[in-house]
C-alpha positions in Angstrom: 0.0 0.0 0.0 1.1 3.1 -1.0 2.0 5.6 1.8 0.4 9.1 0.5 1.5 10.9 3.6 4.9 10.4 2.0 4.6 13.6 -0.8 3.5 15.8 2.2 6.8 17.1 4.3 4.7 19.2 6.2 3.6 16.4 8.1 5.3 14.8 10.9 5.5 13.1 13.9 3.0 12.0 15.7 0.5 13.4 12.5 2.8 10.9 10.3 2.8 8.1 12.7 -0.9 7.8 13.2 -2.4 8.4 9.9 0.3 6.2 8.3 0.1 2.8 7.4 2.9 2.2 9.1 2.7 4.0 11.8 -0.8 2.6 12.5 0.7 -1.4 12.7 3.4 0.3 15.0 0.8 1.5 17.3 -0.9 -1.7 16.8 2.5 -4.1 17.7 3.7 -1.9 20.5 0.0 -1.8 22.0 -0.2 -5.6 21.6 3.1 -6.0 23.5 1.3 -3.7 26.0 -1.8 -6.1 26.5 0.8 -9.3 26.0 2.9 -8.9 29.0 0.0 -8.1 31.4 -1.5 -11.2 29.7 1.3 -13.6 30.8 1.7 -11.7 34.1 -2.0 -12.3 34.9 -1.8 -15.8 33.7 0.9 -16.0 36.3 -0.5 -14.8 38.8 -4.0 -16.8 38.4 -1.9 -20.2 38.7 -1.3 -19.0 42.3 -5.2 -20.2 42.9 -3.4 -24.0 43.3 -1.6 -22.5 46.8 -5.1 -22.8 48.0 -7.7 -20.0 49.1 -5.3 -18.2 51.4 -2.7 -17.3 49.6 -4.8 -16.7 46.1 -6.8 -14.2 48.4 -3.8 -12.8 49.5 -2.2 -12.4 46.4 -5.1 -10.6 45.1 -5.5 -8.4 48.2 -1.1 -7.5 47.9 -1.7 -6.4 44.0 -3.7 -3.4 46.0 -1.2 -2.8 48.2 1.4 -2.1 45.4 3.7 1.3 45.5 2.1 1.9 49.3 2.7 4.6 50.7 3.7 6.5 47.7 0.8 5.4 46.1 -2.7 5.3 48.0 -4.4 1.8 48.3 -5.6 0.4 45.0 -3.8 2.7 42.6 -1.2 0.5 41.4 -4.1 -1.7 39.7 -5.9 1.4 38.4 -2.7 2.7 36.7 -2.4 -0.7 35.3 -6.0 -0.3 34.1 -5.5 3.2 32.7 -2.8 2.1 30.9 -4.4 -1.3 29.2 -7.4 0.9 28.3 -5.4 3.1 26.5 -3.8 0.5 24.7 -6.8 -1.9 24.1 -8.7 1.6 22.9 -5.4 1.5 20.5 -5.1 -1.5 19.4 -8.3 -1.6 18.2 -8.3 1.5 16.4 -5.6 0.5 15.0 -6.6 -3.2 13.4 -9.9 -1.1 12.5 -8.6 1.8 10.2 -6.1 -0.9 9.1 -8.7 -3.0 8.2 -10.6 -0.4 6.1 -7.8 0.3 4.4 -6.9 -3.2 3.0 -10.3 -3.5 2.3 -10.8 -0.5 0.1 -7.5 -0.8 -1.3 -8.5 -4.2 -3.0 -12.2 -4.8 -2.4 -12.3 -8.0 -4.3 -10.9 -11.3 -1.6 -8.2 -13.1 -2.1 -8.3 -16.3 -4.5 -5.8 -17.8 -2.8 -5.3 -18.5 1.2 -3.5 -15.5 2.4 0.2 -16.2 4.1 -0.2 -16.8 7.9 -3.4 -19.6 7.2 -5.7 -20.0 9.9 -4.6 -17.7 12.4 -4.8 -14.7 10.1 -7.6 -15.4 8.3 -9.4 -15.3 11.8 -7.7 -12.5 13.4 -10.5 -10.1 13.0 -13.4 -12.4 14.4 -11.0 -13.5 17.4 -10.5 -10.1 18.2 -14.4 -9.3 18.0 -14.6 -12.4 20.4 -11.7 -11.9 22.4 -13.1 -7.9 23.0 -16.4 -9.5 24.4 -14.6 -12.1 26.7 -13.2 -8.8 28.4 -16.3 -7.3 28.4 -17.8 -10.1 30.2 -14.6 -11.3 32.2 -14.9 -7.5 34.1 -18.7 -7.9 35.1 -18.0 -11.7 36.2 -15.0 -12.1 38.2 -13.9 -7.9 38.7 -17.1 -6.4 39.7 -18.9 -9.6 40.1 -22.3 -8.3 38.7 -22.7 -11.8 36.7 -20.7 -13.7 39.1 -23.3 -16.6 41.0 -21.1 -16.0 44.1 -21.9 -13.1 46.8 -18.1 -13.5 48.2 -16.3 -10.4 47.5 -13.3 -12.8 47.0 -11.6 -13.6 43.9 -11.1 -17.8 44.7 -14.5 -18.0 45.6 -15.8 -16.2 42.8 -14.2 -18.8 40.7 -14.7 -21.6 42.1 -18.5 -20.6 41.9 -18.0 -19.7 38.2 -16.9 -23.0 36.7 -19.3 -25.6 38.1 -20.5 -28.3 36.0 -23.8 -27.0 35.8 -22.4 -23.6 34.3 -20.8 -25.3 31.3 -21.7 -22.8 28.8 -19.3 -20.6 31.0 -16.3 -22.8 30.7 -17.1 -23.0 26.6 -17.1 -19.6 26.5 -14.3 -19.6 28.4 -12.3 -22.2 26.2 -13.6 -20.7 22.8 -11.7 -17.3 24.1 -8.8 -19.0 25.2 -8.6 -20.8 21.9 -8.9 -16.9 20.1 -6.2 -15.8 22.8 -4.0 -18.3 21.5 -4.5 -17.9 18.0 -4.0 -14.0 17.9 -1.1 -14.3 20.3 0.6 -16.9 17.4 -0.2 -14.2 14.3 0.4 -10.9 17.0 3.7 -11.7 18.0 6.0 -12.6 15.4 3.7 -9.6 13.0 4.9 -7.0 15.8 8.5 -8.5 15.9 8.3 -8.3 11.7 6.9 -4.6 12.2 9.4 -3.0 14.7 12.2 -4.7 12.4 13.5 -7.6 15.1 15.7 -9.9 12.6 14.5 -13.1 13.6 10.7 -12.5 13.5 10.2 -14.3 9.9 12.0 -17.0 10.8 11.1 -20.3 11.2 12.5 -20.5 15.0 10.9 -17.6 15.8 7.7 -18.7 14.8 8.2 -21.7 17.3 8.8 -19.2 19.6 5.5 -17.6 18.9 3.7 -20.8 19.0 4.9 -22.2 22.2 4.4 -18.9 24.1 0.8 -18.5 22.6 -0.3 -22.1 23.6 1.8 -22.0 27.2 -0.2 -18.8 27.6 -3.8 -20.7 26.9 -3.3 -23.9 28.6 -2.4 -21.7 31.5 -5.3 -20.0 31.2 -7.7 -23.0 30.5 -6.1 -25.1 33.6 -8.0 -22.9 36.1 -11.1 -23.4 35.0 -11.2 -27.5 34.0 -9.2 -27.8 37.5 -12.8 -26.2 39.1 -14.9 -28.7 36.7 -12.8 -31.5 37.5 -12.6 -31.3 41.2 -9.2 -30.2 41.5 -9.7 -26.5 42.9 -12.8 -26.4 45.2 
């Protein structure tokens, strides 16, 4: 695609960054790097729920106490949360007006499979899915407005979440996961390829990709088939 900011010196910057088509994928890679490590911190964190009740509820209750005293109680996680809106708000601007582009540029599809297979060609509906997973993740296990559970604590709230009998939670939950894992895989190694890291076409690095994207999910998924299966209670 032809960059037709290019025959207008004029404009530069952060003007050139954000109405170029460049610029726009490296909002889009640095933003997804954003999201990414907060993703594999939080997967990290969520693993501690196999300590037992105690120490997940403890854990949870430290990540408000973060930065005390130069930060008041709870503002550690709402910088954190400033900062991922930003990026999420971002993100998807980004892969929007990207996505406008490519399709106005050549409105007639593809013959062929486009390079990246699966994972591409599903990058836009896994982010569609992916956006309402958050969506519904915050009312169910932040603010607990579509949590079963009246405990104001995050084990219980999970525990109470994944019962058998709430199946079509833990699909939802798995379908998500499985888009995680899938936009992760196509994500990473497009963001390495956009902010010029070497090794981001090749094949090793696409291993790379692939085993961080599906370490990421199965930590994820654990949690939840754990509750089902009787493991976490």
């Amino acid at each position: 695609m032809v960059d037709t900011l290019s025959k207008n010196p004029r404009v530069t910057g952060f003007a050139t960054l954000h109405r170029s088509t460049i610029g726009r994928k490296m909002i889009m890679a640095v933003s997804g790097l954003i999201m990414l490590a907060y993703v594999v911190a939080h997967m990290l964190g969520n693993l501690k729920i196999f300590f037992g009740e105690t120490d997940y509820n403890g854990y949870a209750d430290w990540l408000r106490t973060i930065g005390e005293p130069a930060l008041h109680h709870a503002w550690f996680l709402w910088i954190i949360r400033v900062v991922l809106t930003v990026a999420l708000v971002a993100h998807v601007w980004a892969a929007y007006t990207l996505s406008r582009a490519d399709l106005k540029a050549r409105p007639v599809k593809y013959q062929a499979r486009r390079k990246g297979g699966f994972a591409t060609s599903t990058m836009r509906w896994g982010g569609v899915i992916l956006l309402l997973f958050i969506v519904y993740h915050i009312l169910d296990l932040t603010t607990g407005t579509l949590n079963p559970s009246d405990a104001d604590h995050p084990y219980q709230r999970i525990v109470a979440d994944f019962q058998p009998d709430r199946w079509y939670v833990t699909l939802f939950y798995t379908l998500a996961m499985g888009s995680l894992c899938l936009h992760i895989w196509h994500g990473l190694w497009s963001a390495a390829n956009t902010l010029g890291w070497n090794r981001a076409t090749t094949a090793s690095f696409r291993t790379l990709a692939s085993v961080v994207a599906v370490a990421i999910a199965v930590g994820f998924l654990v949690i939840p088939f754990s509750v089902v299966f009787g493991l976490v209670d």
